[in-house]
C-alpha positions in Angstrom: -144.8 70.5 -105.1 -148.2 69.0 -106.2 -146.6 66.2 -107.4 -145.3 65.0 -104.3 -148.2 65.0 -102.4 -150.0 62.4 -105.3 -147.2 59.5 -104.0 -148.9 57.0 -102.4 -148.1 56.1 -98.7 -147.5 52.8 -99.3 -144.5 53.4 -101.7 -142.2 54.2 -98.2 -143.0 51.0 -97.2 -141.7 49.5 -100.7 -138.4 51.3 -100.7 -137.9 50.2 -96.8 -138.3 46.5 -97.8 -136.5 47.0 -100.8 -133.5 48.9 -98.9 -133.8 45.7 -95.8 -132.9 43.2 -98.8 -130.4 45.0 -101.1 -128.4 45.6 -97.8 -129.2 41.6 -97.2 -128.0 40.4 -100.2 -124.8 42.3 -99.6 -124.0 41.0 -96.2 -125.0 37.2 -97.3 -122.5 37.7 -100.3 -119.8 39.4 -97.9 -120.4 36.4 -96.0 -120.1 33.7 -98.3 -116.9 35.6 -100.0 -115.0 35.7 -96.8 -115.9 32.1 -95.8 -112.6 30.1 -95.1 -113.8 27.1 -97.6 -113.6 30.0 -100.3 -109.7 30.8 -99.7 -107.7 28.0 -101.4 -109.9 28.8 -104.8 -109.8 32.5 -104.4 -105.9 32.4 -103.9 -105.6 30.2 -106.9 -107.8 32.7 -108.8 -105.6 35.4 -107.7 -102.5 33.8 -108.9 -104.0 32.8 -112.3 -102.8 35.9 -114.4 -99.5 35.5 -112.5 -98.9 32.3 -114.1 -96.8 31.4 -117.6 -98.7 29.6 -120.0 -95.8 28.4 -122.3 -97.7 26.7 -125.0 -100.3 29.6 -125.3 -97.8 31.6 -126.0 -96.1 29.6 -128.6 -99.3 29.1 -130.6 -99.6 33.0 -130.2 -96.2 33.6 -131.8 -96.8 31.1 -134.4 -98.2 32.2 -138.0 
């Protein structure tokens, strides 16, 4: 119990800020995710693993 009352007032302060930003950063980065320039290169990302790579797998059978 001692040991709480030794934090300095100033540390709310630093957590608020610290909170404001991280939640920020998230809604800037939601933002720019969702953006529609984004879609054509996130729907060709997505499709990416989808895709046959035929000479990648020849090499891979190849000794």
């Amino acid at each position: 119990m001692i040991a709480l009352m030794m934090v300095s007032p100033i540390w709310g302060h630093v957590v608020g800020v610290f909170t404001v930003l991280t939640m920020a950063s998230f809604i800037g980065i939601w933002i720019w995710a969702w953006r529609k320039h984004h879609k054509s290169s996130f729907d060709r990302l997505a499709r990416l693993p989808l895709e046959d790579d035929v000479d990648a797998i020849a090499k891979e059978d190849r000794p």
